[in-house]
Structure formats: structure tokens, C-alpha cells
C-alpha positions, 0 to 999 in steps of 0.5 A: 430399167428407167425406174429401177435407176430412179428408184437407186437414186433416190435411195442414194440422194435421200438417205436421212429421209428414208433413215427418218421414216425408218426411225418413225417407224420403229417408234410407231411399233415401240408405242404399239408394243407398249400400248399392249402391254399397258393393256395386258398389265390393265387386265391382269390388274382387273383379274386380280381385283375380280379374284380378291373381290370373289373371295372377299364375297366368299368370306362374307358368305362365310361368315354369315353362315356362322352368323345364321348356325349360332342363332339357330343352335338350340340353347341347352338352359 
């Protein structure tokens, strides 16, 4: 019983402290959810990069093999 009175008077002496953890509180969570999607923004980046890199690869291949058929086309002289 002694506790369950200490611990409502505390919550009725020290409101601003708790409001002040509350606060700190939300503010570690915001700078997480921010931190996650500063990271998920990060990946989607490096998997666009990768995609335009594979099909810039693909377009060299591409252009190669064309390169390789015209100089082993036979010349009809």
C-alpha cells in the first residue's frame, strides 16, 4: 500500500519530469523511424544504381555482339 501512495505521489510532484522523459521518448522513437527510412531511401538508391549499371552492362554486350557479327559478316566483293 506504502508503495502504491509513494509511487501517486510522485506522479503528482514530478509531472514536468515525467513529461520530459515522455518527450525524450518520442524523440528517440521519431530519430529511429527516421534513421529506417534514411536506410530504406539508401537501398532503394543502391538497387536502382545496380539495375541501371546491369542494364548499362547489357547495352555494352549488346553493342559489342553487333560490333563482332560486322567483322564476321563475309564481304560479297
Amino acid at each position: 500500500m506504502r508503495n502504491l501512495q509513494e509511487g501517486k505521489r510522485r506522479r503528482l510532484v514530478f509531472p514536468k519530469l515525467r513529461q520530459e522523459k515522455e518527450e525524450e521518448e518520442e524523440e528517440k522513437q521519431e530519430e529511429e523511424e527516421e534513421e529506417e527510412e534514411e536506410e530504406e531511401e539508401e537501398e532503394e538508391e543502391e538497387e536502382e544504381e545496380e539495375e541501371e549499371e546491369e542494364e548499362e552492362d547489357k547495352e555494352i554486350a549488346t553493342d559489342g555482339e553487333e560490333v563482332v557479327k560486322k567483322i564476321h559478316l563475309p564481304s560479297h566483293q
